[in-house]
Every structure is written in C-alpha cells, then in structure tokens.
C-alpha atoms as a printed R data frame, in Angstrom:
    type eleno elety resid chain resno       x       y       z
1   ATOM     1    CA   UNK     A     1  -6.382 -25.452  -6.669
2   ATOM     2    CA   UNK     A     2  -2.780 -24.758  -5.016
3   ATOM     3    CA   UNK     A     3  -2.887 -21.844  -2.486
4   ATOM     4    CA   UNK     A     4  -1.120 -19.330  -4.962
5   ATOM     5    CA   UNK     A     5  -4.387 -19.724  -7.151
6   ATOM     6    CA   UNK     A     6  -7.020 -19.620  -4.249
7   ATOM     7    CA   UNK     A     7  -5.400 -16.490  -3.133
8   ATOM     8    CA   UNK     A     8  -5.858 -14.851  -6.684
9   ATOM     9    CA   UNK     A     9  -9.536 -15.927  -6.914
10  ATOM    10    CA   UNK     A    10 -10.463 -14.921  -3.440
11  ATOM    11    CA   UNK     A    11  -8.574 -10.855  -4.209
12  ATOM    12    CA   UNK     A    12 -10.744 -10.894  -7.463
13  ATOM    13    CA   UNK     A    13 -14.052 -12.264  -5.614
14  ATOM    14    CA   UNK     A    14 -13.986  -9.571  -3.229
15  ATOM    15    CA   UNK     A    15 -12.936  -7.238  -5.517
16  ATOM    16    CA   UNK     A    16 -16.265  -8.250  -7.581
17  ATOM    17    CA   UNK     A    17 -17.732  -7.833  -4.321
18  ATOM    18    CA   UNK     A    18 -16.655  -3.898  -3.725
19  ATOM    19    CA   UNK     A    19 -16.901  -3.019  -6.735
20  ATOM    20    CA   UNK     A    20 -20.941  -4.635  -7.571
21  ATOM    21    CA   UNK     A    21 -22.043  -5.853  -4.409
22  ATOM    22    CA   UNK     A    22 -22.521  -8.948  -5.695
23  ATOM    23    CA   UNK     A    23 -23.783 -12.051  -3.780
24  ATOM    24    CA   UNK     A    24 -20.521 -13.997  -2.635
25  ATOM    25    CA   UNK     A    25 -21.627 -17.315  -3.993
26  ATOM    26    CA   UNK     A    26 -22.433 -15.278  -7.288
27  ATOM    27    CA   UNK     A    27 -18.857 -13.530  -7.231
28  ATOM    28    CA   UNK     A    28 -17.081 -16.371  -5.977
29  ATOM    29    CA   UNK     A    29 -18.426 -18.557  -9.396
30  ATOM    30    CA   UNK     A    30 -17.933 -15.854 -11.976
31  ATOM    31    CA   UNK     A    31 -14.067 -15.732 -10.699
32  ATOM    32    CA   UNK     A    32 -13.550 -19.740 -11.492
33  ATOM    33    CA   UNK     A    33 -11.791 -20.883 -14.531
34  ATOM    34    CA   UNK     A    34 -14.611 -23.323 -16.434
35  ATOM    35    CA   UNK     A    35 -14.662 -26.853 -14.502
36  ATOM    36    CA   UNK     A    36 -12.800 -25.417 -11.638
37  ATOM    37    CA   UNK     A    37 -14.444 -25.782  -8.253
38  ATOM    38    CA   UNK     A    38 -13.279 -23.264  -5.461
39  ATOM    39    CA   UNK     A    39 -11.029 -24.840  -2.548
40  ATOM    40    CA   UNK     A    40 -11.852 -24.488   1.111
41  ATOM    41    CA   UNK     A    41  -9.052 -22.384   1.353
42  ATOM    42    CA   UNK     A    42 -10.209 -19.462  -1.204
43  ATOM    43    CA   UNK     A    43 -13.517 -20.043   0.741
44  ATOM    44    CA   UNK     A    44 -12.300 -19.475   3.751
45  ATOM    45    CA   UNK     A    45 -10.488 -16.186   2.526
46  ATOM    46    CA   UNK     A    46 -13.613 -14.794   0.711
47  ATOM    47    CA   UNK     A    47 -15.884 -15.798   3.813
48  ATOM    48    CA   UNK     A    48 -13.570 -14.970   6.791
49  ATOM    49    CA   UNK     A    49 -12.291 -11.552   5.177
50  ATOM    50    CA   UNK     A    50 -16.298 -10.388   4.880
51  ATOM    51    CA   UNK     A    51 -17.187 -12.058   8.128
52  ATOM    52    CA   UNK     A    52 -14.004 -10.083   9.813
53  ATOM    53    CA   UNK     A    53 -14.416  -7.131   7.610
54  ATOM    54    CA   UNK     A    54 -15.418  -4.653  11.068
55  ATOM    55    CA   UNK     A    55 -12.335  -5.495  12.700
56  ATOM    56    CA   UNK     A    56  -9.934  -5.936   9.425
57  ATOM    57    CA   UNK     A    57 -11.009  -2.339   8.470
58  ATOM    58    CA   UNK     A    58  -9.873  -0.613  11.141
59  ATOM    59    CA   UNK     A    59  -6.429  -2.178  11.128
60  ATOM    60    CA   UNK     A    60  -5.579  -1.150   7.488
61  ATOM    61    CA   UNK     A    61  -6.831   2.323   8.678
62  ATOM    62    CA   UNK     A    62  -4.504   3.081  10.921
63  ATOM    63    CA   UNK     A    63  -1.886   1.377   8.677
64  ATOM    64    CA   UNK     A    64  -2.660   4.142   6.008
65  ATOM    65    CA   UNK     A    65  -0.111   7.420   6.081
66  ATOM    66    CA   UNK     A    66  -2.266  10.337   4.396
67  ATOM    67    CA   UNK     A    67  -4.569   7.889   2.825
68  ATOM    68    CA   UNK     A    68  -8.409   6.549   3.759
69  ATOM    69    CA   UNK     A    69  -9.771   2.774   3.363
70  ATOM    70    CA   UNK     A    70 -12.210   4.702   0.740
71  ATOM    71    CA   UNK     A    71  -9.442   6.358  -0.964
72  ATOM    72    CA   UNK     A    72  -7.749   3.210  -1.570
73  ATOM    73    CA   UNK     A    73  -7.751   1.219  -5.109
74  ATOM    74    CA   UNK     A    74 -10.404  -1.684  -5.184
75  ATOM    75    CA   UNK     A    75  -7.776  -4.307  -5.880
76  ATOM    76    CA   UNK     A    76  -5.502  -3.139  -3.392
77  ATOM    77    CA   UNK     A    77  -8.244  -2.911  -0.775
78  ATOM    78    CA   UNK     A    78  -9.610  -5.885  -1.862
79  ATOM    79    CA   UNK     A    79  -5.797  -7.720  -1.433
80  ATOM    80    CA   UNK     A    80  -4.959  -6.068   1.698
81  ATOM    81    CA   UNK     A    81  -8.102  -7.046   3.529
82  ATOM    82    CA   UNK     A    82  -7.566 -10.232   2.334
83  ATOM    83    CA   UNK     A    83  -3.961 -10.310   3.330
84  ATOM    84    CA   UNK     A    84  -4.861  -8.894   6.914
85  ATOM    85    CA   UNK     A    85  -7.259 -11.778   7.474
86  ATOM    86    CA   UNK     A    86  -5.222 -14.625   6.228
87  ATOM    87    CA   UNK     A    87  -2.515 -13.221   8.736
88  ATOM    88    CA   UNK     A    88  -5.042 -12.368  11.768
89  ATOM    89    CA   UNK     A    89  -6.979 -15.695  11.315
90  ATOM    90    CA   UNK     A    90  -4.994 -18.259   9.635
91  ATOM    91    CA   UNK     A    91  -2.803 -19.946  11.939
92  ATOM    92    CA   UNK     A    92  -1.336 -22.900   9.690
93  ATOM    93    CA   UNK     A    93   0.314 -20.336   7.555
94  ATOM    94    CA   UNK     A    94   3.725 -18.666   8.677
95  ATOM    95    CA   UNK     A    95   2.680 -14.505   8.549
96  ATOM    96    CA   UNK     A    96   5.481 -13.530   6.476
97  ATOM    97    CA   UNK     A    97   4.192 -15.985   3.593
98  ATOM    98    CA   UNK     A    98   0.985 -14.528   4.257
99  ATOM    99    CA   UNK     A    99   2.533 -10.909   3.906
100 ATOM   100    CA   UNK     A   100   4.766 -12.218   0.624
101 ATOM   101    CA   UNK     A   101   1.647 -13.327  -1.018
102 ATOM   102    CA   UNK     A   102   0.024 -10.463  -0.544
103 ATOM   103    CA   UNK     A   103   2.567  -8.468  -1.975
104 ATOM   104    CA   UNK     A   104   2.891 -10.399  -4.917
105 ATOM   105    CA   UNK     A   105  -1.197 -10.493  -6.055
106 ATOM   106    CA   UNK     A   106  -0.483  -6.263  -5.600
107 ATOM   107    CA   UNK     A   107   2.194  -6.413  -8.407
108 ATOM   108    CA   UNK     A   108   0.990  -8.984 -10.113
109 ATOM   109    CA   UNK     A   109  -2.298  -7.023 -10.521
110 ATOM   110    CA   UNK     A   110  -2.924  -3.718  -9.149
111 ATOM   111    CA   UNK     A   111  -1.392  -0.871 -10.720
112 ATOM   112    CA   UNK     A   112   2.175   0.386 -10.907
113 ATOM   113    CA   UNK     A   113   2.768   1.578  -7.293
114 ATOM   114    CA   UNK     A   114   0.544  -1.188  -5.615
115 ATOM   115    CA   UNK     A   115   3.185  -3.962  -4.564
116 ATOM   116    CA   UNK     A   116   5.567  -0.921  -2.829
117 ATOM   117    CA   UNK     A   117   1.817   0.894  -1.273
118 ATOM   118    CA   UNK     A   118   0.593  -2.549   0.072
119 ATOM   119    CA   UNK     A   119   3.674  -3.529   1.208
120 ATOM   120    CA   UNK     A   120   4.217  -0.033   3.232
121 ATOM   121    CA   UNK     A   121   0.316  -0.869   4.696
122 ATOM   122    CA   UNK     A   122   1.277  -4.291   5.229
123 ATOM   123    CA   UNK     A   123   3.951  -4.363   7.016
124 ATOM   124    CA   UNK     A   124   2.138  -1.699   9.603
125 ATOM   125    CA   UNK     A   125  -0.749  -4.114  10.330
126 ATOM   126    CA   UNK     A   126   1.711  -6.826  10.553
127 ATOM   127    CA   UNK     A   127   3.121  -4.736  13.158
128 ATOM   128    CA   UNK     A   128  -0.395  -4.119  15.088
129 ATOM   129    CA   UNK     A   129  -0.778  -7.571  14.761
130 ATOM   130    CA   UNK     A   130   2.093  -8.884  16.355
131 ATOM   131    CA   UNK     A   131   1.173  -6.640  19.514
C-alpha cells in the first residue's frame, strides 16, 4: 500500500469513525480492499489523528473564517484532521506534500467546493504550525 492509498483509507476510516463511532480496528477493516492489509503508515494516520484529536481540533478552529469544526462536512473534517496531523507529527514527510495530499483526497472526494475550502483551512494551520 503506497502512501497515496494509505492516505485515502485512513480519510475514509475516520470518516467511518465521525460519522458511526465505530471501533477503529472495526472502521479501519471495513475501509480495506479484500486481501489488503493496512500499512503502518495509514495506521499511524488513523491512530495519531484520534490520539492528537484535542490539540488538532483547535488548530482547524481557528483556521475556519465564519465556519465551526461541527459545521464542517464529515469528509472534509475527517481529511483536514488528518492532514493537520500528518503535518504536526510526521516529520519524514516534507509539509507541503503533506498539504498537496490533503488537497487532493478533498477534490478527489468531498464535494464540489471541498479542495478550494480545505485548501483555504489548510494553508491557515500550516501557518500556525510553522510558528
């Protein structure tokens, strides 16, 4: 499972996640393709991004202009969390592919206006972050 693919799994894990409250191990199976076995890497993004959720939160909050976390789209949430911990936590990976990725899972798969939305909250937590 390339990174690209472990990315994708771990958005629609947690979305499974917000939108059921399903156990992780449960969501993180039903997301797998039959015969594929989840990387450490999509691990580590469904894991950390839960585990980190408290301080993750409050970063894409005051990223939003006119908006709340609650008000937001499950998949965006669910990719911009996501996103925000990769780039907080993951060292190995340069930030802007981080942010890239990110952008792309919103087009790919949340609705019209989700790649230009996430990358408007995106680039503001990039900007906490960097601070």
């Amino acid at each position: 499972m390339n990174r690209r693919v472990a990315r994708l799994r771990a958005a629609q894990a947690l979305y499974q996640i917000d939108l059921t409250e399903s156990e992780v191990d449960v969501a993180i199976e039903s997301v797998l393709d039959e015969g594929e076995t989840p990387s450490s890497f999509m691990l580590e993004l469904v894991r950390g991004t839960l585990e980190h959720k408290e301080i993750i939160d409050p970063v894409i909050s005051s990223s939003l202009q006119g908006w709340t976390l609650d008000r937001m789209g499950l998949v965006d949430r669910a990719i911009v969390r996501m996103t925000v911990y990769e780039m907080k936590y993951i060292e190995d990976i340069p930030v802007n592919v981080t942010f890239n990725e990110g952008i792309e899972l919103a087009k790919a798969f949340g609705g019209e206006e989700s790649g230009k939305f996430v990358n408007g909250v995106l680039s503001k937590a990039m900007e906490q972050l960097q601070k």
